[in-house]
C-alpha positions in Angstrom: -13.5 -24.3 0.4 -12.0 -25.2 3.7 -10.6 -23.8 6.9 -13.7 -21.3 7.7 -14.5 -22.3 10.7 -16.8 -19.6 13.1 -15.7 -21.9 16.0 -11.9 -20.2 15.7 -14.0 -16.5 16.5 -13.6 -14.7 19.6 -17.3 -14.8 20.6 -16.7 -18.7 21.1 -14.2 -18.3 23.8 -15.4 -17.8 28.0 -14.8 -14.8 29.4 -11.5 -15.4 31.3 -10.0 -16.4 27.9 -11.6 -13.4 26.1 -10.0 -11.3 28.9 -6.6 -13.2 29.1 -6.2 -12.1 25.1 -7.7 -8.3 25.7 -4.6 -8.2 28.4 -2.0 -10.0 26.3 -3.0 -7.5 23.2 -2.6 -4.3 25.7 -6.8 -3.7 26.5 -6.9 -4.1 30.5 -10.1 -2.1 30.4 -11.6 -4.3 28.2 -10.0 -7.2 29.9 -11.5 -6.2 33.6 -15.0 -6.0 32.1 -14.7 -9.1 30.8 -13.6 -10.9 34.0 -15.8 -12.6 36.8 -18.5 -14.9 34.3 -17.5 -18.3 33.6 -20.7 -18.3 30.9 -19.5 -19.4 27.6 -19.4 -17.0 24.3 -21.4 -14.3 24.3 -22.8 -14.1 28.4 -20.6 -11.2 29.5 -20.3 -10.1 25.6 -24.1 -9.4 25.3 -24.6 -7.3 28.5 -21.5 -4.7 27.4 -22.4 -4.8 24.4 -19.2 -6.2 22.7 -20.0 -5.9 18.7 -16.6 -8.7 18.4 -18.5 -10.7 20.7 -21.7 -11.5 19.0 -21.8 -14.8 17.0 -24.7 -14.4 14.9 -24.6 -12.8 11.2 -27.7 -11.4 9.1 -27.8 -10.8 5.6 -29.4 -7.6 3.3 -29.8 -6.9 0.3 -29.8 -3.4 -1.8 -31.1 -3.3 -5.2 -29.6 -1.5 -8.0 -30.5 1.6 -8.4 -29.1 5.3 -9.0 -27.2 7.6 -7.2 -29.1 9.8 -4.7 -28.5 11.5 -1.4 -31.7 10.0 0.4 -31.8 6.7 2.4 -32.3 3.5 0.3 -34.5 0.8 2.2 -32.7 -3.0 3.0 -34.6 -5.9 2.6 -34.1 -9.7 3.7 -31.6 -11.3 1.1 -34.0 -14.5 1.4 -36.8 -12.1 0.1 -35.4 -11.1 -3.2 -36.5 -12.3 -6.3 -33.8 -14.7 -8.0 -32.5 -13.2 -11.8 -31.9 -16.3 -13.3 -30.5 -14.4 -16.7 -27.2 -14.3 -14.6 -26.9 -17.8 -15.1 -23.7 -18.8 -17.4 -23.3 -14.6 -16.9 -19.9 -13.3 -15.8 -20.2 -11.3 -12.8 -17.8 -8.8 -10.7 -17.7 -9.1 -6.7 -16.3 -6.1 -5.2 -15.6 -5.3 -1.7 -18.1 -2.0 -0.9 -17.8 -0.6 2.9 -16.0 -2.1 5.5 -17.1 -0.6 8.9 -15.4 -1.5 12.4 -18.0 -0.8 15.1 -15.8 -2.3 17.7 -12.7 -4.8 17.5 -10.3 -6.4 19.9 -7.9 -3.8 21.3 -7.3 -0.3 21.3 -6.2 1.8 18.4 -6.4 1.2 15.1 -7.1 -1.9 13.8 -5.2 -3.7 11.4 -7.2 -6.7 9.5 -7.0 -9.5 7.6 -10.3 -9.8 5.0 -10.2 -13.1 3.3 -12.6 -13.9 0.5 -13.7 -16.6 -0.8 -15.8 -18.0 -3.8 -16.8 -20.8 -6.0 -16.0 -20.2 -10.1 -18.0 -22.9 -12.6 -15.9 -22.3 -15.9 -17.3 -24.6 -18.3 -18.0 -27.9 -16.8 -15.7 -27.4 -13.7 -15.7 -25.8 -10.5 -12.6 -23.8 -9.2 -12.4 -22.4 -6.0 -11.1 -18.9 -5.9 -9.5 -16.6 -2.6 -9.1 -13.0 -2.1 -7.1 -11.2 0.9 -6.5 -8.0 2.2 -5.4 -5.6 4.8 -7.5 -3.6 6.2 -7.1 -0.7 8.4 -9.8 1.1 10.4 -10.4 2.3 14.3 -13.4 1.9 16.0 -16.5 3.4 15.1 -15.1 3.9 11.6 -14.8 2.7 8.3 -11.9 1.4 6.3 -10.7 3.3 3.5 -12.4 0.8 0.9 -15.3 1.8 -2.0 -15.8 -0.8 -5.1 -12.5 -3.0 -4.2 -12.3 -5.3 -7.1 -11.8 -9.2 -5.5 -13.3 -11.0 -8.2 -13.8 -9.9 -12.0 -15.1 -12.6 -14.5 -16.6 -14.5 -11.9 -19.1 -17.5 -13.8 -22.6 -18.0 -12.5 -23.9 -21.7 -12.5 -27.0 -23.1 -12.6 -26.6 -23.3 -8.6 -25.4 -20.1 -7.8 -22.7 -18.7 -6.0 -21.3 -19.4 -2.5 -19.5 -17.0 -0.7 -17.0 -17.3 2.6 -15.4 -14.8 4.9 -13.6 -14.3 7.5 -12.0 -11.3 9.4 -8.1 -11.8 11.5 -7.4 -9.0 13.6 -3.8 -8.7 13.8 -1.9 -8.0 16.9 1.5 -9.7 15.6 4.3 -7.4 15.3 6.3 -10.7 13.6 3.9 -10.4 10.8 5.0 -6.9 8.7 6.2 -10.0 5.4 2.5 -11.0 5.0 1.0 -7.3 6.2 3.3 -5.8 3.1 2.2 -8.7 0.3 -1.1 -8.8 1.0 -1.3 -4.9 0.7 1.1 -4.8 -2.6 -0.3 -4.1 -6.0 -0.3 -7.7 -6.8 -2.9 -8.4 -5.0 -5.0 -4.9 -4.8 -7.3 -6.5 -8.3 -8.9 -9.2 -7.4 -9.0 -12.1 -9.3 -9.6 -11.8 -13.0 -10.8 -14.9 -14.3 -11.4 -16.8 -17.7 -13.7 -18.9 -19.1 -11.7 -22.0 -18.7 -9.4 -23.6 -15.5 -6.2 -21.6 -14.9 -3.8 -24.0 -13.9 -2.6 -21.8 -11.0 -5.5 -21.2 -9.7 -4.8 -24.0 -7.3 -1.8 -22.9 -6.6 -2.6 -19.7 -5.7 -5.7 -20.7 -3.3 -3.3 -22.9 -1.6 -0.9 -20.1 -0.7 -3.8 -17.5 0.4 -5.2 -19.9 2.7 -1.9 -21.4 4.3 -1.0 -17.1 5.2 -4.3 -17.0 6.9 -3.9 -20.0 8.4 -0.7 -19.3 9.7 -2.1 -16.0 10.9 -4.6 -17.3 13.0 -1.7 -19.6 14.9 -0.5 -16.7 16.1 -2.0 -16.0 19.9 -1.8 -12.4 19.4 -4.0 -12.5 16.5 -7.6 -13.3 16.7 -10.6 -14.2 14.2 -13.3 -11.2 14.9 -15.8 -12.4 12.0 -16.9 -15.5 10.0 -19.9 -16.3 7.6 -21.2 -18.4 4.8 -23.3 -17.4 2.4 -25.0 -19.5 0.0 -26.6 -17.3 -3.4 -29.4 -19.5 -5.4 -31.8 -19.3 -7.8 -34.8 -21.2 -6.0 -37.5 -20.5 -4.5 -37.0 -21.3 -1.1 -38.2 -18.6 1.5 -35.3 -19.2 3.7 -32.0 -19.0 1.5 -30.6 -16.6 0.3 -31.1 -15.7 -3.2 -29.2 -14.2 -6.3 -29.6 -11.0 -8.2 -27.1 -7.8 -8.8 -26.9 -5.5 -6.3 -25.2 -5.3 -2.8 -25.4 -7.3 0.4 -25.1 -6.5 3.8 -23.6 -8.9 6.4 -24.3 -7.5 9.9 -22.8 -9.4 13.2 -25.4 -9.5 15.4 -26.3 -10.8 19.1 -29.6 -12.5 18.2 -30.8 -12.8 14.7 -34.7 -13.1 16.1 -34.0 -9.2 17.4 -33.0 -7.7 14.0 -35.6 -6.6 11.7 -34.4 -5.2 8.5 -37.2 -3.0 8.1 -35.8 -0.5 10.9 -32.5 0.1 9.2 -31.3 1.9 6.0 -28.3 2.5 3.7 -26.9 5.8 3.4 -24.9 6.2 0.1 -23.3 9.4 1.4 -21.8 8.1 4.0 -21.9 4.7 3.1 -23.5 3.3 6.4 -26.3 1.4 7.4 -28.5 4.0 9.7 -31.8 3.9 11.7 -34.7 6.3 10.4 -32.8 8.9 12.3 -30.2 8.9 10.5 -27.6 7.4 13.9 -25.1 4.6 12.2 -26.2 1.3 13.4 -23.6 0.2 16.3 -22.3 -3.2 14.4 -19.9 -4.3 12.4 -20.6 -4.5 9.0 -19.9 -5.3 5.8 -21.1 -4.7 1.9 -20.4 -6.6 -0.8 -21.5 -6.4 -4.2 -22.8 -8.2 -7.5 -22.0 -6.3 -10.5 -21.7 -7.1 -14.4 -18.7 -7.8 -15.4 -17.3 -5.9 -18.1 -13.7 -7.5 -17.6 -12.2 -9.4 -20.7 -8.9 -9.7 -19.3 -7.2 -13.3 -19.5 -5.1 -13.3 -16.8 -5.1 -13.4 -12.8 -4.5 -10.4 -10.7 -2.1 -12.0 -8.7 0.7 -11.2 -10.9 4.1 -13.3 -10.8 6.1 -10.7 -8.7 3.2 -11.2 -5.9 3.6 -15.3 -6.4 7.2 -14.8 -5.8 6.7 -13.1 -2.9 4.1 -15.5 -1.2 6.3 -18.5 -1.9 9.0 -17.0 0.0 6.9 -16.9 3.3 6.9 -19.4 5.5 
């Protein structure tokens, strides 16, 4: 899995050049505050507060568990108990909540959520990619709730590793991609077999060259980026493997968060304090789920190949 690089994020640029692309994409408010630091990444960022300016990610976990109305606690992905009985298992990864506590630009926000994962069918490994639009304003949440991006998904002995990455886009040159990304072809996620698909390969190659080209563009911007390794030891500083949800939160400092003050409210779907306020970040929830998926094909369907080889 290539190309996922946290370097490309806004919160590694200076100041000026934070506030030279708040300008070009229409924010002079935003811009101004960000002007007279020369302090590298996230100097200016911290003291206003900036959620798009923090580099740091931490990671929660939520067990399975039944519906309720009442807050369900979050605990450190690292502290979970691994469930090795997933191993050889087929899983589904679905895409949960999606919350924008504050992005580049005023408005609402339209963003690229790509995906990434690692399949072990049989004795191989395939990589696997997932993208979609998003669409959300600030201090809300995008219209998302059990978004399938893989189905089938084999567990190996090692676990799973997870990428993402988050592409504000500013382009108005970009409506092609915008309208394959969000067509039906690729609203399923990736439903997977027990052996190599052939076009897997293919397919992962033409995901990652649209968000690659994406990112080119200067009036587009990666907001988000993080790595996340699932396993099945016993180390107390990885993360581990189990079903149920995680939480990636993008943070300022990861020595400041403790887990133990926040909360997820299934009603809303939002992390909140014991008071109930929505914590001020941007986050996102994915989950590990069964899979119950037998289907022998890819949810990137022919029409949708068509499509992304006509891009360039």
């Amino acid at each position: 899995m290539k190309n996922f690089d946290e370097m490309q994020s806004i919160a590694y640029l200076g100041n000026e050049e934070i506030s030279a692309y708040l300008d070009l994409i229409g924010d002079e408010e935003g811009a101004r505050a960000f002007l007279g630091s020369s302090v590298r990444g996230q100097g200016l960022a911290r003291m206003r507060g900036a959620p798009y300016a923090y580099t740091a990610h931490v990671y929660g976990f939520i067990p399975e568990g039944e519906a309720g109305a009442g807050k369900v606690p979050i605990v450190p992905a690292a502290s979970v108990d691994a469930d090795k009985s997933l191993i050889a298992s087929r899983v589904k990864v679905t895409l949960d909540a999606f919350r924008v506590q504050e992005y580049p630009g005023l408005g609402l926000h339209t963003v690229l959520f790509d995906f990434q994962g690692r399949d072990q069918a049989g004795d191989e490994l395939q990589d696997l990619q997932y993208a979609s639009v998003l669409k959300a304003n600030d201090h809300d949440n995008a219209a998302v709730s059990g978004v399938p991006i893989f189905t089938g998904l084999t567990v190996p002995a090692d676990g799973l590793s997870f990428k993402a990455r988050t592409i504000t886009i500013r382009s108005s040159g970009d409506d092609t991609i915008i309208n394959v990304l969000q067509s039906t072809a690729f609203k399923d996620g990736l439903k997977l077999l027990g052996h190599i698909q052939p076009a897997l390969p293919q397919l992962v190659g033409l995901a990652g060259g649209i968000t690659d080209n994406l990112l080119k563009r200067r009036w587009n911007q990666q907001v988000q980026c993080f790595d996340l390794g699932l396993d099945f030891g016993r180390s107390r500083t990885s993360a581990r493997l189990r079903l149920g949800s995680y939480v990636v939160v993008q943070v300022a400092d990861v020595s400041l968060w403790n887990w133990g003050n926040w909360f997820f409210d299934p009603s809303s779907m939002n992390i909140v304090d014991g008071n109930g306020t929505i914590a001020p970040h941007n986050i996102i929830i994915f989950a590990v789920k069964d899979s119950e998926s037998q289907d022998a094909r890819s949810g990137i369907r022919e029409e949708g190949r068509r499509e992304l080889q006509n891009i360039k």
